[in-house]
C-alpha positions as CSV (number, residue, x, y, z in Angstrom):
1,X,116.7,96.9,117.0
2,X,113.4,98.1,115.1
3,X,110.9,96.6,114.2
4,X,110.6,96.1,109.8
5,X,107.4,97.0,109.8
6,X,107.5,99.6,112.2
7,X,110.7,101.2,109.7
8,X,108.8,100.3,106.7
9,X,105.7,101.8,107.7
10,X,107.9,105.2,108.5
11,X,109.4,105.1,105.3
12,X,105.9,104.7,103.5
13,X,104.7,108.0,105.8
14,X,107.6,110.0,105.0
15,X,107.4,109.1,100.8
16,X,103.4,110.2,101.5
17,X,104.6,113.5,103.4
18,X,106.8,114.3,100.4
19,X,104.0,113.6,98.4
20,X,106.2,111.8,95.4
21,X,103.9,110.1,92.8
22,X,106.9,108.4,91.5
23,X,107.9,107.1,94.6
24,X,104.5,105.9,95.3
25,X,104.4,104.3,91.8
26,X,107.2,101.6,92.3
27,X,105.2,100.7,96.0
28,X,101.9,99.3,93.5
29,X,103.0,95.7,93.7
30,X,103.8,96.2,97.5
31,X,99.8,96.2,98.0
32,X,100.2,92.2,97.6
33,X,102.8,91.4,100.0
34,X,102.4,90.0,104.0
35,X,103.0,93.9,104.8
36,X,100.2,95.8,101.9
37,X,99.5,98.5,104.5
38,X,102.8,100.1,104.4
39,X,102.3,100.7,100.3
40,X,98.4,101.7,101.4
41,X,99.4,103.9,103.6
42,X,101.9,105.8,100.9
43,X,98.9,106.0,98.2
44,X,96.4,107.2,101.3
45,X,99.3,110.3,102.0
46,X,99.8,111.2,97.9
47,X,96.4,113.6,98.2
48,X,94.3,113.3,94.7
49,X,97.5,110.6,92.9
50,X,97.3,108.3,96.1
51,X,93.2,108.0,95.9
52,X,93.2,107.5,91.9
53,X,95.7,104.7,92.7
54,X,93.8,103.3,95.2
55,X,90.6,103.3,93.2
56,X,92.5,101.9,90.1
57,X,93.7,99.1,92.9
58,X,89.8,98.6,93.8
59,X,89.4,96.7,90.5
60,X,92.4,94.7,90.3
61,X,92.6,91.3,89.2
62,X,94.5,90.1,92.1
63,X,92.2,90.0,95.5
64,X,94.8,91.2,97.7
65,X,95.5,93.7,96.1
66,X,91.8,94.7,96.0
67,X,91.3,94.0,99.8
68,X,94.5,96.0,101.0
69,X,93.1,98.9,98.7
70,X,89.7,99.1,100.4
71,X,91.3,98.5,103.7
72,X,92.9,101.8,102.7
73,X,89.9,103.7,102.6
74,X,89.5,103.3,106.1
75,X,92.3,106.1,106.9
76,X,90.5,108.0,104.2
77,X,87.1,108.6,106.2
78,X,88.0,111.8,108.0
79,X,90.0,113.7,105.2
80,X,88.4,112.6,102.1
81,X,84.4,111.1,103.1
82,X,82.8,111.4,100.3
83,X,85.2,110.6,98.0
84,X,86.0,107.3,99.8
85,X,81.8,106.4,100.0
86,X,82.1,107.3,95.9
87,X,84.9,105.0,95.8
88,X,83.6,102.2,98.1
89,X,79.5,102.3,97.4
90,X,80.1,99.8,94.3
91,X,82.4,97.6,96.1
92,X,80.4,96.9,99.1
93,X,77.1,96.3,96.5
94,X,79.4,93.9,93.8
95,X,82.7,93.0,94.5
96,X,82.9,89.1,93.8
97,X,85.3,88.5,97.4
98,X,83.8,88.7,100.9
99,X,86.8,89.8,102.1
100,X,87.2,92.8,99.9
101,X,83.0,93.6,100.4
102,X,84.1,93.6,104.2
103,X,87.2,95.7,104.0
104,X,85.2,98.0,102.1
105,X,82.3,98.1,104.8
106,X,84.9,98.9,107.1
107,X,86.0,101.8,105.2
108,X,83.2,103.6,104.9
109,X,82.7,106.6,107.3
110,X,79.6,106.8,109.4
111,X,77.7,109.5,107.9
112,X,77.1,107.6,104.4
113,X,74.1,109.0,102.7
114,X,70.5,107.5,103.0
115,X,70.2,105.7,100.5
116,X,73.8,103.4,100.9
117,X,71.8,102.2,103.8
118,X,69.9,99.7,102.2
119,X,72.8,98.1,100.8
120,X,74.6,97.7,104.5
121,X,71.7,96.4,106.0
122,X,71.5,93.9,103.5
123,X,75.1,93.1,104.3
124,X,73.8,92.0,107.7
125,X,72.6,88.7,106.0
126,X,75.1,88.4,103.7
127,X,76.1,84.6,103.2
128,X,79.7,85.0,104.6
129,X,80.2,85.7,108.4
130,X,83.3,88.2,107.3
131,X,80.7,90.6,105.4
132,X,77.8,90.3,108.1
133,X,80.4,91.1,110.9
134,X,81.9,94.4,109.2
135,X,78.1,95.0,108.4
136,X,77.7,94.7,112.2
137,X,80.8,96.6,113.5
138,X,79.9,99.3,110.6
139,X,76.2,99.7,112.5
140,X,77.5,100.1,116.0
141,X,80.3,102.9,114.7
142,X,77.1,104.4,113.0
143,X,74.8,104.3,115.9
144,X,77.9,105.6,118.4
145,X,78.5,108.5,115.4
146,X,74.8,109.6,115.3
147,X,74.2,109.9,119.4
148,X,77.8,112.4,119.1
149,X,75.3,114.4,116.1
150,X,72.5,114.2,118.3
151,X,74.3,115.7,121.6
152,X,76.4,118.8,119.2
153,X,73.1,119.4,118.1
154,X,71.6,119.9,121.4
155,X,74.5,121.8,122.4
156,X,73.4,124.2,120.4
């Protein structure tokens, strides 16, 4: 027997693969359910249609739906960095939830420009412990991603 997730989550992989904006389109309401990843996962696989989605999703009126969509940034970080910091930046300054501020902490690659940095630190003090932990785990993936820079660079 398999697991539902584990089948849904295939499915939502394979409609990504095929790369099916209508497909993807009846999986928008999805983002609010117990199981938002698998629809995530579909708009992170659609290329250019999944990332508009997502960033449509970003400002939704619904909070789960915003938190699953900035959660889905995170699988975004090696394919499409600086489009996911573009996408994230204003959520991690403004959004009104702590839990979507900290999803979208977590999504953010290490290598964010300079000036983002300000913004992240200031997370670190943030009122709610769910923002200043992300803040927290964001620094230490930062500070593991910028000794692997330093030691390329000495490499060569």
């Amino acid at each position: 027997m398999h697991d539902v997730n584990d089948v849904q989550g295939s499915a939502a992989a394979a409609l990504g693969r095929i790369g099916d904006p209508a497909a993807a389109a009846a999986l928008g309401d999805a983002l609010t359910r117990d199981n938002g990843w698998v629809a995530a996962e579909v708009f992170v696989n659609l290329g250019e249609f999944g990332y508009t989605t997502l960033v449509d999703k970003l400002r939704a009126p619904d909070v789960e739906v915003r938190q699953t969509a900035a959660g889905a940034f995170k699988w975004m970080q090696k394919t499409r960095p600086l489009a996911t910091i573009a996408a994230l930046s204003p959520v991690v300054a403004s959004n009104d939830d702590p839990r979507v501020r900290a999803r979208a902490i977590l999504g953010l690659p290490p290598g964010v420009p300079d000036e983002l940095l300000p913004r992240l630190t200031a997370a670190l003090s943030d009122r709610d412990k769910q923002v200043r932990s992300a803040a927290t785990r964001w620094f230490r993936t930062r500070e593991e991603y910028l000794r692997q820079q330093l030691r390329e660079e000495r490499r060569r």
